[in-house]
N, C-alpha and C positions, 0 to 999 in steps of 0.2 A: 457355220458360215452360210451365209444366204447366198442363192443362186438366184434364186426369181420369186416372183411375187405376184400374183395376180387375182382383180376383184374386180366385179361385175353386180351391178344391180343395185350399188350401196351407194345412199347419198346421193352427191353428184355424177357418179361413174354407173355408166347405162349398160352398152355392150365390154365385156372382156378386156381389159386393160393390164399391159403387164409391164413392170418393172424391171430391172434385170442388173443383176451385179455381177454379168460375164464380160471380161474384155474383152473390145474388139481387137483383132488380130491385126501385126505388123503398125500398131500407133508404138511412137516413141514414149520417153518416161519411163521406164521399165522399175523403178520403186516404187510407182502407183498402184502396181499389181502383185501377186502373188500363186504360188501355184496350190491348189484344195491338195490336201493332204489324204488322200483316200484309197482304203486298198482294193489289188486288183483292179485298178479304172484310171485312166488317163483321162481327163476332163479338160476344158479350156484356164485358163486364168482367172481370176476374178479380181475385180475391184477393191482398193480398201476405201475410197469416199465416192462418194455420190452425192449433189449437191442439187436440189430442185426450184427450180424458176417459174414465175409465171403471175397473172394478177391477182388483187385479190379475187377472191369467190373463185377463184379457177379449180381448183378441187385440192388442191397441196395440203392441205391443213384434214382434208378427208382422206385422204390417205396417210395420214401416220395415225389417223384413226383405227384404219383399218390393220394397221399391225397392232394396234393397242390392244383390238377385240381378241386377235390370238390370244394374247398373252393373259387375257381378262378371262377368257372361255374355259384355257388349260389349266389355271389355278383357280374356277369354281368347285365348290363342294358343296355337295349334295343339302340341299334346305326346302322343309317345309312350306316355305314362304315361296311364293311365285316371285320371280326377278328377269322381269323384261332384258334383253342381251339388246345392247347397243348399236342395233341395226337399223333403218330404214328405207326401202325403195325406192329408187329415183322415179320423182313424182313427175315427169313430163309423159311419160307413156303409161297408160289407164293396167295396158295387157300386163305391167309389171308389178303391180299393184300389189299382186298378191302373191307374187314368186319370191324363192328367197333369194338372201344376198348366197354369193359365190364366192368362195375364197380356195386358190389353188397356193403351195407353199413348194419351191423345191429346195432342200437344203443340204447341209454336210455336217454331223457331228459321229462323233468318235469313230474318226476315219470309215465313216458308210454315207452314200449317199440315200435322203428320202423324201418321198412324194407326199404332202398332206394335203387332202382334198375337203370343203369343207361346205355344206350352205346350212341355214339356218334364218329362222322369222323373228320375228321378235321373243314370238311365245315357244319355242324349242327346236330343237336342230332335227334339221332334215334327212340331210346325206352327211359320213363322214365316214374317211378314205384311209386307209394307209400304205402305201407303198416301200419296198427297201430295195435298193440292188447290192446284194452283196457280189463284190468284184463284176459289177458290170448288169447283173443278169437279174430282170425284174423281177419281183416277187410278191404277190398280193398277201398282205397280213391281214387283212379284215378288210369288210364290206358294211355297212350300215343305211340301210333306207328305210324312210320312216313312207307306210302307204295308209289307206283308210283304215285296215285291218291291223294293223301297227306296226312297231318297227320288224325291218326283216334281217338277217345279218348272212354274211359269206365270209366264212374262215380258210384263209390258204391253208393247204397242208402240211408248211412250215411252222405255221404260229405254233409255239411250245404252247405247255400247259393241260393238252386233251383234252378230248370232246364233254366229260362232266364239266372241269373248271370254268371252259368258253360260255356252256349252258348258265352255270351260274350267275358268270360277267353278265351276260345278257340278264338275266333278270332283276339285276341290283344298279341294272344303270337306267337311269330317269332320261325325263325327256329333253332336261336342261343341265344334260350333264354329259362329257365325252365320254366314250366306251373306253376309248385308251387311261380314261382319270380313272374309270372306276374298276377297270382290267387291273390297274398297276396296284392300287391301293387294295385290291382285295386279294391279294398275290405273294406271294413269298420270296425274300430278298433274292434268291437262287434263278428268278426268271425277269432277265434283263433283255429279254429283245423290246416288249413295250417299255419299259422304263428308257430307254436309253434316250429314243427319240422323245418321250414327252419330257423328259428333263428340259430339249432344248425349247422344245413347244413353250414352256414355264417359262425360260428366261434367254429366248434369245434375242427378243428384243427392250431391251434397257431404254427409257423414254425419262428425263426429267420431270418430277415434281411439277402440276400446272396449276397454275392460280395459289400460288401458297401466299399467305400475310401476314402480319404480326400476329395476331390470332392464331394461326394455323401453327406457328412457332411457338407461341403460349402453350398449345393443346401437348405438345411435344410430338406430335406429328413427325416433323421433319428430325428431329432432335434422336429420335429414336433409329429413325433411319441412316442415322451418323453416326451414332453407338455402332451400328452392326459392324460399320464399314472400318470403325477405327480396334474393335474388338478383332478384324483380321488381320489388317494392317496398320500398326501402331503410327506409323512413319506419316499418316494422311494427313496430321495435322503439320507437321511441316511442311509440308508439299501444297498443303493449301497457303499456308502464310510466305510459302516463296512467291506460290502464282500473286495473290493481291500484292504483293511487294515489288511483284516485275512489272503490274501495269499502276503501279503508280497510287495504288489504296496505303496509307500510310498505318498500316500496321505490324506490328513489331510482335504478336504472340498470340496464340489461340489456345482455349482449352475446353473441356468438358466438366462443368462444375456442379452435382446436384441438378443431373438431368438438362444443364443450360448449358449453352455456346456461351463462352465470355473470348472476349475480344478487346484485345491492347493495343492504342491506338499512340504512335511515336510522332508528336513535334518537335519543335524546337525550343518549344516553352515545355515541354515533359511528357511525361503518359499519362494517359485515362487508360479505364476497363468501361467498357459497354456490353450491357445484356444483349444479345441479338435482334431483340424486340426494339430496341431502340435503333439502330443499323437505318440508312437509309435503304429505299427499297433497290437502288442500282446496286449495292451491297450484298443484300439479300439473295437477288438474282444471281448475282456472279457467283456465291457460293453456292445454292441450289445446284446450278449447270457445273462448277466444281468437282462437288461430291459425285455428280452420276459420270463426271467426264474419269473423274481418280478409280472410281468403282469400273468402269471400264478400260482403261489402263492396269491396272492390276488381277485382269478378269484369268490372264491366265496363273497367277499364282492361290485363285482362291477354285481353280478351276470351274468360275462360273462364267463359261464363254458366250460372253453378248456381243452385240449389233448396238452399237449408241446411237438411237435417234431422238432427233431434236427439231422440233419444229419453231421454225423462226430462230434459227442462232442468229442471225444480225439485233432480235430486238434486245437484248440483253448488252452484247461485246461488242466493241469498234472494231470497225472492220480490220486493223492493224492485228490485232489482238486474232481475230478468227483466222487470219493469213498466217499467225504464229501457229497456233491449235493444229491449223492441219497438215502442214510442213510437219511438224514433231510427232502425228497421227501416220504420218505417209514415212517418216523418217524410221517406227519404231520396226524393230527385227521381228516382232509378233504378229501375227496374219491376220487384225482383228478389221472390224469393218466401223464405217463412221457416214452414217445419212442424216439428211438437211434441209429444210428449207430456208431458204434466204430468197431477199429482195435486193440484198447488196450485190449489185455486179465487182468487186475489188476482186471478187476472186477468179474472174475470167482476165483484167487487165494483170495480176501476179502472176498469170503463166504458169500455175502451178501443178493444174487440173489437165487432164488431156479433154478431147474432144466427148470420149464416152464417158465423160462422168459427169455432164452436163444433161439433167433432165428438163423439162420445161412440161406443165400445161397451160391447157387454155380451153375454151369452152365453144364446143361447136353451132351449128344455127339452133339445134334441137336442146340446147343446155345442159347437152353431155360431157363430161371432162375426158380430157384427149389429153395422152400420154406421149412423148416421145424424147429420145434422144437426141443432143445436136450432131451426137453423128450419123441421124439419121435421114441429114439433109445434105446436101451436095457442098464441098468448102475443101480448101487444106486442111493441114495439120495445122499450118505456121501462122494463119489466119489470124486479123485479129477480130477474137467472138466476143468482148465486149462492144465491137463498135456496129457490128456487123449485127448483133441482139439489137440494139436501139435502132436500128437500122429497119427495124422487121425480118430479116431475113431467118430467122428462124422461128417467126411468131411468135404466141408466148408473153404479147403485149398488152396492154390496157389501150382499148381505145377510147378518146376523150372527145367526145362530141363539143364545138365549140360553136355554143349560139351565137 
């Protein structure tokens, strides 16, 4: 589970910005939240959605970047071939130019909380951190600083494994490659302190398929990614043909045929079968955001515990449809978490959200993106924040010069 999140120096985000999926204390709603499951530590509550507003170019779309880069960083492996990491500095200030991006991570899996600390250039990683507290009480597992003379490393005197093995890790991990990837992978199934956290580093955040096309569904791209899903849970092809049935796609039956999605389509003059290539792209869309929406609803039966982020869930779903989604996201008895960006206010006038689960930015004089909460502004509880957003009172707006 994600407690926070924070990045500095990437894109449009200048100085330290942080995210955060802790509730605030004494707001109403009380199935919006959940309590972290972790031993030995009492923690605050956290979030299951979190919904982010703001114009375009405001940085929203750079920030689910910045979870992508986790998750793109922790499942590299090691190659010959040099491959730029998916950063860039925020080019308004020169002094930044040549620093790297900063990414702080605090999280929760298998009942421990941990610290990942992280920066990196484009051409290989800088600093990178691990912290654990078991029941409360910090604990440094590694250190990694990369200086003119090379990398240097600090091993807490908990990390299992002994001072031979660490030396090893150290020499077998590259400069475009995490110490914990190449720790775990050159390690014996028997030592799970680094395995446990890079498990969720790998997959804890789950982001939809972007830009796929008929082509992309031709290649079997996506096709293969629904095999996985349907090889653990048989049931998804039902559950997908109830969803396009409940909003109104007239389909009566899905299957996997020879590597293809075929699709049965119910009038009142009869059925057809369409290849998915043929699908309009509304079609298309909906089942993309589908399979990662079904892949994380069932994340705790295949015990792969994600964070579903989605950027732009309005461009795909009517907003009727997204006010279902997260009603039945905030409804389910499992503690899983669901982030967003939209441009559709429906979800502040549905009452469904509380005040902290409203993120917004927007972009300061210096064309830095600025982070915050609307409960970080003065207002009730019982307020109404769609009218009161249009309103400017919590910024967050586009503004429209008019000749």
């Amino acid at each position: 589970m994600l407690i926070e999140f924070s990045i500095s120096n990437f894109r449009s985000f200048r100085e330290k910005q942080t995210f955060s999926m802790v509730a605030a204390p004494r707001l109403k709603k009380g199935d919006n939240v959940f309590k972290p499951d972790v031993e030995g530590e009492k923690l605050p509550d956290l979030l299951k959605v979190a919904a982010i507003y703001g114009p375009n170019a405001s940085g929203k779309s750079n920030l689910i970047k910045a979870f992508d880069i986790v998750t793109e960083i922790a499942n590299r492996q090691p190659s010959a071939t040099f491959t730029p990491f998916a950063v860039a500095p925020f080019r308004f200030d020169a002094e930044l130019a040549n620093q790297p991006t900063r990414i702080e991570l605090h999280f929760i899996y298998a009942k421990q909380r941990y610290q990942f600390d992280l920066a990196l250039t484009q051409e290989r990683i800088i600093e990178e951190r691990l912290i654990a507290f078991p029941k409360g009480k910090e604990t440094l597992l590694y250190e990694r600083q990369h200086t003119e003379s090379g990398d240097n490393y600090s091993f807490g005197n908990k990390l299992e494994g002994g001072n031979d093995l660490h030396e090893f890790w150290k020499k077998v991990t590259g400069s475009q490659v995490l110490f914990i990837s190449q720790a775990v992978a050159n390690s014996s199934e028997e030592l799970n302190q680094l395995r446990i956290p890079l498990q969720w580093l790998q997959k804890g955040f789950l982001s939809p398929p972007v830009g796929l096309n008929g082509n992309d569904f031709k290649d079997k791209r996506f096709i293969q990614a629904y095999q996985i899903n349907f090889d653990k849970v048989p049931i998804i092809v039902d559950l997908m043909t109830s969803f396009l049935q409940e909003i109104d796609v007239p389909i009566s039956n899905i299957r996997v045929e020879n590597e293809k999605l075929i699709l049965n389509h119910q009038t009142e003059l009869g059925h057809a079968e369409f290849d998915i290539e043929d699908e309009s792209e509304g079609t298309k869309n909906l089942i993309i955001f589908w399979v990662s929406w079904i892949q994380h609803q069932v994340s705790f039966l295949t015990k792969e515990y994600s964070i579903l982020i989605v950027d732009e869930l309005d461009g795909s779903l009517h907003p009727e449809i997204v006010v279902s989604l997260v009603k039945k996201h905030i409804a389910d008895e499992n503690p899983k978490q669901l982030i967003f960006t939209t441009h559709d206010t429906h979800l502040m006038d549905a009452k469904i959200l509380r005040r902290d689960q409203f993120w917004l930015t927007e972009r300061d004089a210096n064309g830095a993106t600025q982070l915050r909460s609307i409960h970080d502004f003065e207002g009730r509880e019982s307020e109404d924040l769609e009218k009161r957003y249009y309103e400017g009172r919590y910024r967050g707006l586009p503004i429209l010069r008019r000749g």
